[in-house]
C-alpha positions in Angstrom: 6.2 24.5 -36.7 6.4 26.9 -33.4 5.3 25.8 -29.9 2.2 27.7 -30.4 1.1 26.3 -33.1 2.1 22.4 -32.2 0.4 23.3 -28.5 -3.1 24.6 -30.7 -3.0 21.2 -33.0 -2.8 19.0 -29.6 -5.8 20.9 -27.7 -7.9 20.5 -31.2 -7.0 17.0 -32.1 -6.7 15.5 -29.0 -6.3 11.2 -28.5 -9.5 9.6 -28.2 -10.3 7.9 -25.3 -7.2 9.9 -23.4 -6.9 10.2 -19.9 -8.5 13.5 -18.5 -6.3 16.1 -16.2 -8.1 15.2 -13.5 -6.8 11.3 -14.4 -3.8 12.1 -14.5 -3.7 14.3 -11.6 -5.0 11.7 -9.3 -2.6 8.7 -10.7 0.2 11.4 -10.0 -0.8 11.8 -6.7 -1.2 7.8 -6.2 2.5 7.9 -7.8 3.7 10.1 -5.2 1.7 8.6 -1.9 3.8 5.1 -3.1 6.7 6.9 -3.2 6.8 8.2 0.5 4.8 5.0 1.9 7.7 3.0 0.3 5.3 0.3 -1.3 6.9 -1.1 -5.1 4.8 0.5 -7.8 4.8 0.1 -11.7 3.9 2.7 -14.3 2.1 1.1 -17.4 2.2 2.7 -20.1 2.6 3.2 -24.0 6.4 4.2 -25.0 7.3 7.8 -24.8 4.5 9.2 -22.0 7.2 10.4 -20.0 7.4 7.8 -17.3 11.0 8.1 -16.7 11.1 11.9 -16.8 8.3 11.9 -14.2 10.6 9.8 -11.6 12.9 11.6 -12.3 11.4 15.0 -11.8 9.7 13.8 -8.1 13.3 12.4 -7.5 14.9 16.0 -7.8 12.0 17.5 -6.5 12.4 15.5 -3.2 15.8 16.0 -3.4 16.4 12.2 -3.3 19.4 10.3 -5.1 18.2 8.1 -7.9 19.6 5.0 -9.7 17.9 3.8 -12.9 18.4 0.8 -14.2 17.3 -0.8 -17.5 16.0 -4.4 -16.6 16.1 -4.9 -20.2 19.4 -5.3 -20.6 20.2 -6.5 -17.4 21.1 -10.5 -16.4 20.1 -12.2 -13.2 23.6 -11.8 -11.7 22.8 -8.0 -11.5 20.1 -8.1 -8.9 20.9 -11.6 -7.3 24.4 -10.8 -6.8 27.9 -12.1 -8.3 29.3 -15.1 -6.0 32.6 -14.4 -5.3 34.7 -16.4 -2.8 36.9 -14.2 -0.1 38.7 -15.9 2.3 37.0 -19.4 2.0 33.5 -17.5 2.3 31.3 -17.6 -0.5 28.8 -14.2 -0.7 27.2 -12.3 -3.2 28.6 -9.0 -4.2 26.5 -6.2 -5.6 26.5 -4.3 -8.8 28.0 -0.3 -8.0 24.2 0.9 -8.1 23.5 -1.1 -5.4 25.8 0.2 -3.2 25.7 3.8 -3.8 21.9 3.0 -2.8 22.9 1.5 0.5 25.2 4.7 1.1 22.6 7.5 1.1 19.4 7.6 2.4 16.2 7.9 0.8 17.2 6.6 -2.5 15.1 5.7 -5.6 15.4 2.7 -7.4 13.8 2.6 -11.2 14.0 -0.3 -13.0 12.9 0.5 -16.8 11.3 -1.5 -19.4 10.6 -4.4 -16.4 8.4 -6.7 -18.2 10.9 -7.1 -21.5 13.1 -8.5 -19.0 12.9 -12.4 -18.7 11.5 -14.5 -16.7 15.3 -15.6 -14.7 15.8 -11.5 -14.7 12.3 -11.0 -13.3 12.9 -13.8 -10.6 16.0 -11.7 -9.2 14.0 -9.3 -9.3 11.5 -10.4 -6.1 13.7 -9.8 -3.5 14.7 -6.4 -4.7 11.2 -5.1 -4.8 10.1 -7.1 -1.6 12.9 -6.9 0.7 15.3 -4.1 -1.1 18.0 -6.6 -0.9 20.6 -6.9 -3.9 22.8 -9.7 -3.6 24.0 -9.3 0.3 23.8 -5.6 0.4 20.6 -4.4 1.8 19.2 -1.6 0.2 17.3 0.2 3.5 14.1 0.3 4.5 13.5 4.2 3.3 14.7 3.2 -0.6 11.3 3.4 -2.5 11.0 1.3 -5.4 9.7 1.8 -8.9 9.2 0.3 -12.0 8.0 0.8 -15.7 6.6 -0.9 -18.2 5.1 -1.3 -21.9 1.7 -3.1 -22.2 3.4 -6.6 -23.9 1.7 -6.0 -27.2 3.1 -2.5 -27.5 7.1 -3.7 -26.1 9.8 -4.6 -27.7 9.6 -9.0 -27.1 7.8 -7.8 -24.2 6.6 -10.7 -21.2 3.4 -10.8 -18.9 5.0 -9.9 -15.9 5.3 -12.8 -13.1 2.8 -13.5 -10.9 4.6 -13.6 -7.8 7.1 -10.2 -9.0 3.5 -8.5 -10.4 2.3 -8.8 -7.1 4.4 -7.1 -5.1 4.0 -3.8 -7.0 0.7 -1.2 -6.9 0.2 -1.0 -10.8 -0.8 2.1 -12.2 -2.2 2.9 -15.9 0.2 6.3 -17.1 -0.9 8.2 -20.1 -0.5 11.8 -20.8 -3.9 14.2 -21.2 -3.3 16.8 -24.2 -3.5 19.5 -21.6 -0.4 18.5 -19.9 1.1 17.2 -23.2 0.6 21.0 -24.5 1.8 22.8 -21.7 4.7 21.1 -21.3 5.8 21.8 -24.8 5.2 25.2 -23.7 7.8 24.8 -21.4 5.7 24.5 -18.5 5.2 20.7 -17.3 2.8 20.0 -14.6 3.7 18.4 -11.5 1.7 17.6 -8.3 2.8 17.6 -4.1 0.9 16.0 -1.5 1.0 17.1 1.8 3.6 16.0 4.6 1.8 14.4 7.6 3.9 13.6 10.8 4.5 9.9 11.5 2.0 9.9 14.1 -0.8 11.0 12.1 0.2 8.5 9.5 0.5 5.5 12.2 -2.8 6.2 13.6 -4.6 6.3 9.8 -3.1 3.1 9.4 -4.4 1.4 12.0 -7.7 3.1 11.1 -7.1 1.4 8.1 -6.1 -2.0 9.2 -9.3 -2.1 11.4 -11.8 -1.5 8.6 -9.7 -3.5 6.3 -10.2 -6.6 8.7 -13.4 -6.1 9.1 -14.1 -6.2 5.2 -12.3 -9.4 5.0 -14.2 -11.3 7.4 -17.4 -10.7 5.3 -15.5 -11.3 2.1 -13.2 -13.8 3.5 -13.0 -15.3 -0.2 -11.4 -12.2 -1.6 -8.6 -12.7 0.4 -6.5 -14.3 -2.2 -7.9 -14.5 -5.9 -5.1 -15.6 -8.4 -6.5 -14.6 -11.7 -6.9 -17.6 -14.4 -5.5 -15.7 -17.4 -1.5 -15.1 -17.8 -2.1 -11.4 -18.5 -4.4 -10.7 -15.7 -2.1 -12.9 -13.1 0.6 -10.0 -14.5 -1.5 -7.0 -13.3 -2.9 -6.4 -9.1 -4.7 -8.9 -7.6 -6.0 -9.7 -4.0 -3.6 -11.7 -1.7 -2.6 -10.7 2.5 0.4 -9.0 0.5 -1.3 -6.8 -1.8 -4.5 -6.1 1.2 -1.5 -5.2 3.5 -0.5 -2.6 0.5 -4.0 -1.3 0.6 -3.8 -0.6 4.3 -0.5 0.8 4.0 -1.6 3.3 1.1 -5.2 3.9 2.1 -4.0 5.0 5.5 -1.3 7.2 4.2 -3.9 8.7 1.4 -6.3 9.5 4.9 -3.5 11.4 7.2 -2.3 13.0 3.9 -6.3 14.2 3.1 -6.7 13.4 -0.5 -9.6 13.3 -2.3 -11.2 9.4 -2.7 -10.4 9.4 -6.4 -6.8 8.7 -5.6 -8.0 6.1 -2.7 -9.4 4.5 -5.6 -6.9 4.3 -8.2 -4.1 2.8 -4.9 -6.8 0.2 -3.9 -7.4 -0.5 -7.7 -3.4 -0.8 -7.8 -3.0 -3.5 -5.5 -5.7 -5.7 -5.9 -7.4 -5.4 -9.1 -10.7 -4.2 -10.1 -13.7 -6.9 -8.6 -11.8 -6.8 -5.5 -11.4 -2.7 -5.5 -14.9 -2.2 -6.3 -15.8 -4.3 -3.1 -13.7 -2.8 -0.6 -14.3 0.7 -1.6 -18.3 0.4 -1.3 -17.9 -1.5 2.0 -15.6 1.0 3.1 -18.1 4.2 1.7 -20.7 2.6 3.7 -19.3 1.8 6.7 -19.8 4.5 9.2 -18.4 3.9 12.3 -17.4 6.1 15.8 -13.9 7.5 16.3 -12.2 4.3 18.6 -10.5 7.0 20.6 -14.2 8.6 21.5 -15.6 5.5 22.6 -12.4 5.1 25.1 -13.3 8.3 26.2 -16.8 7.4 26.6 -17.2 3.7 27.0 -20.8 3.7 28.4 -22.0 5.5 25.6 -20.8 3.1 23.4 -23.8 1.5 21.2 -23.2 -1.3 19.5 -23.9 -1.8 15.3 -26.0 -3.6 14.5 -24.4 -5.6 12.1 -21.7 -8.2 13.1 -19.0 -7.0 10.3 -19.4 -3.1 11.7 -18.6 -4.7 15.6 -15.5 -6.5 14.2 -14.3 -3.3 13.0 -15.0 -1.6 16.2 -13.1 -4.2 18.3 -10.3 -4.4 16.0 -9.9 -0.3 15.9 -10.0 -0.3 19.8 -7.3 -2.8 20.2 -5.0 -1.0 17.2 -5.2 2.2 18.9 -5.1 0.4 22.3 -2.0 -1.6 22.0 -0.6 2.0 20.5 -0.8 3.7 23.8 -2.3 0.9 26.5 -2.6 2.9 30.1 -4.9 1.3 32.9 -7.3 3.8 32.3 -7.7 3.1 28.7 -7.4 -0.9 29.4 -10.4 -0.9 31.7 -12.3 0.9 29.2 -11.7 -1.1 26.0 -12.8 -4.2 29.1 -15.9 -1.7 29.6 -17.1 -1.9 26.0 -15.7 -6.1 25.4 -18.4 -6.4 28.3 -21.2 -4.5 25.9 -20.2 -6.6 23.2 -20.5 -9.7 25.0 -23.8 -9.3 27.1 -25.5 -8.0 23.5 -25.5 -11.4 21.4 -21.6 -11.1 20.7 -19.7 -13.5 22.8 -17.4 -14.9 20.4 -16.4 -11.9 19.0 -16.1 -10.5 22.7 -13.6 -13.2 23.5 -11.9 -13.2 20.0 -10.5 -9.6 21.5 -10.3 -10.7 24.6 -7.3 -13.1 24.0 -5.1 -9.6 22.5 -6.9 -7.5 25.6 -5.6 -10.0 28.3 -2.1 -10.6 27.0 -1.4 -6.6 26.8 -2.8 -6.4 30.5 -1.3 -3.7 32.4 0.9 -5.3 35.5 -1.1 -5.1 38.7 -3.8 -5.1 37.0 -7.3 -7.1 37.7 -10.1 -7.4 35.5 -13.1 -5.7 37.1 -15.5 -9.1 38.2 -18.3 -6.9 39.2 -18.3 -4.9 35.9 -17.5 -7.9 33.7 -20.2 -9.8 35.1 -20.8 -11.4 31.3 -16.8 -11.1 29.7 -15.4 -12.7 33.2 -17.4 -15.9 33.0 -16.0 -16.5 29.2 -12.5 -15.7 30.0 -12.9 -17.9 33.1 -14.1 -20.6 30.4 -11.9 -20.2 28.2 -9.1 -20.2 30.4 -7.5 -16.9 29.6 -7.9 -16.2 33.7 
């Protein structure tokens, strides 16, 4: 059978209920946004859909060095460390991959076939994916990691993945659409960029982020942390602070890189699971809300929301970007609109940003008693002056 003709049999019998391109293209891009935001993330997927040729295809693309293990096969020892005792001082040495990690920078770590590892493997496995720490050789801050694995019933004596390991990764569901299945037997396999924003674009979207992130959680405070009941769904994404702080992480870098809200959704879907995903993402769709850098500019045109969730955000922005670059000027104004906020019905949420507002005070500088006339009597009260 020739290329052609294998290539005409996939586009006319393709796999019911298989992901579309336009799947596929956005889970790529999710894959690759992980990848430069340095946040763990697992492929799921049925055997032979190409995971590990796709790492390592953005690998040589990025012209990063890559080390890929197979956790299968591996023993705890391996990513905990082998004690060894030099000079009457006991400390853990690390297997070779390890250190050729810590040597260059920008690595890739892929661990394989992760959830057929056991449990004691998938314990030594925490701080690896966490902290990028192997024994007592840290890895670097700029190593991303990356795992793969087979859905349990379709592994060889796969496990449900840990709860505490499955939540430090961004899962994502990989399967190949016959289009790309077809034209890479053609020789041509598609692959995906996203653009390259510069770290201050990236720091600002972040704390863009952050704002509306904390914002959503003080409405929803019980979707802060939701540990699933059943043993497979505690091995997929769910809500806790770690997997909401991958959100911000991966929603702001999806924002300064401009991609479309289909990959915003597969990231947040990722980290903390569906019910919680479907939440943020219609809070965060409806949530419109001025530019924190405009009302600095313009603090007497500010006009408050009326909703109590929409003025948390707005405080919270104004204090990210204000504790990014604090000058006098931009001090007095953030105090300008804290004074809004508390003379219009507000006054605990005006002193709840108060507190940050004070401590980052420029030196020499007074808070404005004839401007403040409502913030200065709570401060005063509450003894932050």
């Amino acid at each position: 059978l020739n290329m052609s003709g294998l290539s005409a049999i996939i586009t006319t019998y393709p796999r019911s209920g298989m992901a579309t391109i336009d799947d596929y293209e956005a889970t790529y891009k999710t894959l690759i946004t992980c990848v430069a935001a340095r946040v763990p993330v697992v492929l799921w997927g049925p055997p032979g859909q190409g995971k590990t040729s796709v790492i390592k295809a953005i690998a040589a693309d990025q012209k990063r060095h890559l080390e890929v293990i197979l956790a299968s096969i591996r023993e705890p020892q391996d990513f905990a460390g082998l004690p060894m005792l030099t000079n009457g001082v006991a400390t853990l040495m690390p297997p070779d991959w390890a250190k050729r990690l810590a040597e260059v920078d920008n690595g890739i770590l892929f661990t394989d076939e992760v959830n057929t590892a056991p449990p004691s493997v998938q314990a030594a496995l925490l701080r690896v994916c966490l902290d990028k720490v192997v024994g007592d050789c840290e890895l670097g801050d700029d190593t991303s990691v990356i795992a793969a694995a087979n859905p349990p019933e379709q592994a060889a004596d796969g496990w449900d993945l840990a709860p505490p390991l499955a939540n430090r990764f961004c899962h994502l569901n990989w399967d190949l659409p016959a289009e790309v299945v077809r034209d890479g037997i053609a020789g041509n396999w598609v692959t995906y960029t996203i653009p390259t924003p510069s770290q201050k674009v990236i720091d600002e979207s972040i704390i863009a982020e952050r704002a509306v992130l904390a914002g959503f959680l003080s409405t929803r405070p019980d979707l802060t942390t939701v540990l699933p009941k059943s043993a497979v769904e505690q091995g997929r994404a769910f809500p806790t602070p770690r997997s909401w702080e991958s959100v911000a992480k991966l929603s702001g870098w999806i924002t300064a890189c401009g991609l479309d809200s289909g990959v915003r959704r597969i990231a947040v879907l990722g980290c903390v699971g569906p019910g919680a995903a479907a939440e943020y993402m219609t809070y965060r769709e409806n949530t419109d809300l001025p530019n924190p850098e405009d009302i600095i500019a313009n603090p007497k045109k500010f006009t408050i929301p009326t909703r109590m969730d929409k003025v948390y955000v707005v405080g919270a922005s104004l204090m990210a970007v204000l504790r990014n670059r604090n000058t006098v000027e931009r001090w007095n104004a953030v105090g300008e609109v804290l004074e809004i906020i508390a003379s219009s019905g507000h006054p605990d949420l005006a002193v709840t940003f108060a507190r940050d507002w004070i401590r980052i005070r420029p030196e020499g500088v007074t808070p404005d008693k004839k401007l403040l006339r409502a913030l200065i009597p709570l401060l005063t009260e509450a003894k932050m002056i």
